[in-house]
C-alpha positions, 0 to 999 in steps of 0.5 A: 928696477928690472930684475930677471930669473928663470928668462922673465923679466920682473919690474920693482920700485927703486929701493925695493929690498932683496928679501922681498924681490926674492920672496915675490919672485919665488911666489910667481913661480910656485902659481905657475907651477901650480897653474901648469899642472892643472892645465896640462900645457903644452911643451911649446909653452916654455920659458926658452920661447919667451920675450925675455926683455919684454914687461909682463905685469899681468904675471905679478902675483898679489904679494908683488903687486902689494909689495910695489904698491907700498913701495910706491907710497913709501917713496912718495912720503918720502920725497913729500916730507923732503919736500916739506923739510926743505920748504920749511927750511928755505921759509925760515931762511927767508923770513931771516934773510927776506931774499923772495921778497928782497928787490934792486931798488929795495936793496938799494934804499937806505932805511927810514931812521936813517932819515934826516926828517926821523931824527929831528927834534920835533914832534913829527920825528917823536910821533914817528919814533914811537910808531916804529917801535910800538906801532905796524907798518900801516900804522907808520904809514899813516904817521908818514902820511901826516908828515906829508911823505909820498908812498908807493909800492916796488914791484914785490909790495914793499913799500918805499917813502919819499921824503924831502931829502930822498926815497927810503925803504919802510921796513926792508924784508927779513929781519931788520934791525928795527924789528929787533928794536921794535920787538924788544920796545914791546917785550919791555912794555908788557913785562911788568904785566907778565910779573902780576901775581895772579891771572886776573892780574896779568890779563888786566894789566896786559889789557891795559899796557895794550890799550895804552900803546894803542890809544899813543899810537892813535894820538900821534896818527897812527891806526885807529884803537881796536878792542879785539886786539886789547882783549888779544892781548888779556887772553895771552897775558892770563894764558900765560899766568895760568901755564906759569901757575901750574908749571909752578904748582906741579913742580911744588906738588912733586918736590914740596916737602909737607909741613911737621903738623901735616906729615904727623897728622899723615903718620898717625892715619896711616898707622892707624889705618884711618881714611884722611882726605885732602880737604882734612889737612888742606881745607878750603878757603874760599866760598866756591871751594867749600861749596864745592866740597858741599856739592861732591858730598850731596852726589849719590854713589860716586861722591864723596858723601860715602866716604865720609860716613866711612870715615865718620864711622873710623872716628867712632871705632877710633875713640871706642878703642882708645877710651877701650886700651885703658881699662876701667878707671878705679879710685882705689887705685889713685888713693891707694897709690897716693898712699903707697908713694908718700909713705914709702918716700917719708919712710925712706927719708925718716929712717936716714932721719932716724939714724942722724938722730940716734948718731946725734943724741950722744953729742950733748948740746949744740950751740947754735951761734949762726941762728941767735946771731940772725934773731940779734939782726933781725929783732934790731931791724924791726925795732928801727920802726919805733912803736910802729915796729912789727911787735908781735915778730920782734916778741916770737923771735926774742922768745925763741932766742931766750929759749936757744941762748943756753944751747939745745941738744939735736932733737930740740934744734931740729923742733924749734925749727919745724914749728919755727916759721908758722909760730912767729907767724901766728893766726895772721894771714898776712904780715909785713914783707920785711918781717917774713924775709927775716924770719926765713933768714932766721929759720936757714940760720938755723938749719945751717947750725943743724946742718953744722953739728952733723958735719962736725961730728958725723963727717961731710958725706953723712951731712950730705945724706941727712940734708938729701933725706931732709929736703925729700921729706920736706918737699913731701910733707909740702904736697901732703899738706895740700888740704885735698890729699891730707884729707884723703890720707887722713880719713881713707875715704876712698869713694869716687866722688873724693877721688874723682874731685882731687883729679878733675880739680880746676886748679893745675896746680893741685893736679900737679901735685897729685901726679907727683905722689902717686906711683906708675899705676896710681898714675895709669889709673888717673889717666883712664879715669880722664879718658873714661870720664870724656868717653862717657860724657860724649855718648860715644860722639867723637867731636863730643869726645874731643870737646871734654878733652879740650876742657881736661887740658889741665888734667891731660896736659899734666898726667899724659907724658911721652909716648902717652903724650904723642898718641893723645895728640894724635888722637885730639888733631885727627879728630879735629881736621876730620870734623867735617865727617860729622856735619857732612851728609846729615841726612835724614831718613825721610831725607834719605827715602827723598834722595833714593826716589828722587836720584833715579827720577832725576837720571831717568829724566835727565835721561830723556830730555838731555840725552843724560848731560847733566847726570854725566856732569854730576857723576864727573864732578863726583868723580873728580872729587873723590880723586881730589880725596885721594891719597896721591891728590893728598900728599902732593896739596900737603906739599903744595901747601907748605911750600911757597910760589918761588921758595925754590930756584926750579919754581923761580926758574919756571916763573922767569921762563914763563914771563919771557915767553908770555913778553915774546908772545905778546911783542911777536902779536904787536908785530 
């Protein structure tokens, strides 16, 4: 591009723009100004006396000069990407189209399969068949040769067979329809190999489905079996299984969702401000994981040894403050509570009792036609049995129905009842099933004349009550009269030994009934009382502090409710999935002054002998774990681990996608 000012003429790249042009041309003139004033020129020289027309690139400035320079070669990229562009293009048209190599006579040829001597029905054709799809051409060749065909090359190195029945063309150039063929016989074959499950599998059978194809199209005359190509084949069938793999366990990592028991144990961490590592929630299964997990441990300073100690020393502070949020457990409190509940229950229900009965007392007496109709019923089933009849059931109950036959006023019904069924029963410890099941039936009899006589003559709503305030005395009196509390209530004895037995009893069932008749600090106070005895019985040890939890499962499964229940579980599970800040580490301290000598001797020997490879692979190693540890690692194994290869259509997605790939690539390496 020529461009003139001022009379000179100046010389730019093609494409140069006008900024720059402007910019270089006033450049020039301002030096020449600056050269003229310092030489004193003569009048002669001016721009009037120049060959406008004639080049003067000895005049460029340095600004221009590199300004023409980068132009160039910008120019120069360009046309060589165009190049390049269009030559990729013209071989991808070509590839297709096989025009480069495509001659007349090929062009003229019809191909191979259309051959008479390739359909026949004999084992020369099957042979040949099964080359096309699964063999390469010199593999064909060799199988064409052994029918006896003719071969010879066109002027472009294709190969043409001569046949009984006429010349054909092996292969023509571009796609044909038997690469299509071929590629998709192959793509098939290697299918169930890209559907194994694991890397191993896919390379193993990948290897085999290749060895298979081989050794056939050995056996019908083709190439010779070749072992670089079986192993060719294991490398592309395990890489493409291991990109599968991680595609789908990045995918699941990222949207996985963290199983209940996972995301509770990650809760509690985080609202508690307690490290939890990956392989607390998601240990490792295998011998090479957990040995790995060891190695990181033993790594100094960047391993993950350190923060294991931090986290065994959070699971000390951990128990210390809960065992601390409860106070000191007090005995009194328990009996004294124990006391206060029962009598405010029984003082509650008597007085509704006292009530009924002073209501009651003016009635006179009550006929208690439903309880001596049960006695008749029941005296003349027991009698059925003869002389092996139950005697001393049926002598009770004809006893009580001689003292009921004239009638009782309230207060007399209400005794009979209560010493009704351990009176027909007596000092014995057993007796016969029908006997008992009559006397109960004689004993509700009885409450229904009760319950009765107060409807008729105190009204529905009053029977309503007295019955309510007789089951809530009767439920009591049957917690207290467990042999445990009534010896509490009844001697006062308030040491903790007495105490501490009734709580920590064996049998569920009295600690049960001792949480039922204590009050809110009663209950408070029982609960500090396991959690001080566990604390106290591990010497501040949190794996022995959760060991006596588990052994008070009785207890804290029956005094911990709600909120209380949660934290406890909470408590308990993190102390148990970080069990391995307690073993790992354990050094001792003449161990400890081996490892803080022997560290640095070993870097400093490592140092000079290695060039410090092995203590940089360690420190990698240790590195790399502590990441693993980490929080982000952390989050992404717990949803990992929870949601399974395939579980969602995007994984299904990534393995299918996969697959194909992993059966072109190997169809593409067969060609």
């Amino acid at each position: 591009m020529n461009v003139t000012a001022n009379g000179k003429n100046f010389q730019f790249p093609d494409g140069t723009s006008t900024d720059d042009i402007g910019a270089a041309i006033d450049e020039y003139f301002a030096g020449q100004s600056t050269q003229q004033g310092n030489d004193n020129p003569s009048p002669q020289t001016s721009a009037g006396n120049q060959q406008p027309n004639q080049p003067q690139p000895q005049d460029t400035s340095p600004y221009a000069q590199g300004m023409i320079s980068t132009n160039t070669q910008l120019s120069q990229s360009r046309d060589a990407d165009t190049s390049n562009a269009q030559g990729f293009r013209d071989r991808v048209i070509d590839s297709v189209t096989g025009a480069s190599r495509m001659t007349p006579e090929m062009e003229s040829l019809k191909s191979l399969d259309s051959s008479p001597e390739a359909n026949q029905l004999n084992s020369q054709a099957l042979k040949l068949g099964f080359s096309q799809l699964f063999g390469s051409d010199s593999s064909q060749e060799k199988v064409l040769q052994g029918m006896g065909a003719t071969l010879r090359k066109d002027e472009k190195g294709n190969t043409i067979v001569s046949l009984p029945s006429g010349d054909y063309a092996l292969n023509k150039p571009g796609l044909s329809p038997q690469d299509v063929t071929s590629f998709i016989a192959n793509a098939l074959a290697f299918t169930p190999a890209a559907r194994a499950p694991s890397v191993i599998g896919s390379m193993l059978k990948s290897a085999a489905t290749d060895t298979a194809i081989q050794v056939a199209n050995q056996v019908a005359g083709g190439d010779q079996y070749n072992p670089v190509q079986t192993a060719e084949a294991g490398v592309i069938g395990g890489i493409g299984k291991g990109a599968e793999n991680l595609l789908s366990g990045t995918a699941r990592a990222i949207a996985g969702k963290a199983s209940p028991e996972n995301q509770a144990a990650v809760d509690f961490a985080n609202q508690n401000n307690l490290p939890l590592m990956t392989s607390d929630v998601v240990p490792p299964q295998t011998f090479t994981g957990r040995s790995a997990q060891a190695a990181a441990e033993k790594i100094p300073v960047v391993g993950t040894g350190s923060l294991r100690r931090d986290q065994q020393n959070a699971r000390s502070q951990l128990i210390q403050d809960y065992a601390s949020s409860f106070g000191q457990a007090s005995p009194d409190d328990i009996v004294q509570s124990l006391k206060n509940q029962v009598s405010k229950v029984k003082q509650a229900a008597g007085q509704r009792l006292s009530d009924v009965d002073s209501a009651m007392s003016s009635v006179g007496t009550i006929q208690p036609t439903q309880t001596l109709s049960a006695i008749d019923g029941a005296i003349s089933n027991l009698s059925r049995l003869g002389k092996a009849a139950d005697t001393q059931t049926i002598s009770k109950l004809q006893s009580y129905r001689d003292e009921l036959a004239n009638g009782a006023d309230f207060g007399l019904l209400r005794d009979f009842r209560t010493q009704f069924r351990q009176d027909v029963k007596g000092d014995r410890t057993s007796w016969p099933n029908k006997s008992e099941a009559l006397v109960n039936r004689v004993y509700q009899a009885m409450t229904g004349d009760i319950n009765k006589s107060v409807s008729d003559n105190l009204g529905s709503q009053t029977a309503y009550k007295y019955q309510q305030a007789n089951a809530a005395y009767a439920n009591q009196a049957q917690q207290v009269n467990n042999t445990r509390l009534k010896s509490i209530l009844q001697k006062g004895d308030l040491t903790p030994e007495v105490a501490n037995n009734l709580l920590f009893s064996s049998k569920p069932s009295e600690v049960k009934a001792l949480y039922s008749s204590l009050d809110q600090t009663g209950r408070s106070s029982a609960r500090a009382a396991v959690v001080g005895k566990a604390f106290e019985k591990s010497g501040g040890s949190p794996d022995k502090f959760l060991n006596e939890l588990n052994r008070m499962s009785s207890q804290t499964g029956i005094l911990f409710k709600g909120e209380d229940r949660q934290y406890l579980n909470g408590v308990t599970n993190y102390l148990d999935q970080t069990r391995r800040a307690a073993r790992a580490g354990a050094v001792t301290p003449t161990g400890q002054e081996l490892l803080q000598f022997g560290a640095p001797t070993a870097a400093a020997a490592d140092l000079l002998h290695n060039g410090g490879v092995g203590t940089l692979s360690f420190g990698a190693f240790g590195l790399l774990s502590r990441a693993y540890e980490s929080k982000p690692f952390r989050s992404a194994m717990i949803r990992l681990a929870n949601t399974p290869k395939g579980s969602t259509a995007y994984d299904r997605h990534i393995s299918n996608a996969s697959q194909a790939l992993t059966t072109i690539a190997q169809a593409g390496k067969q060609e």
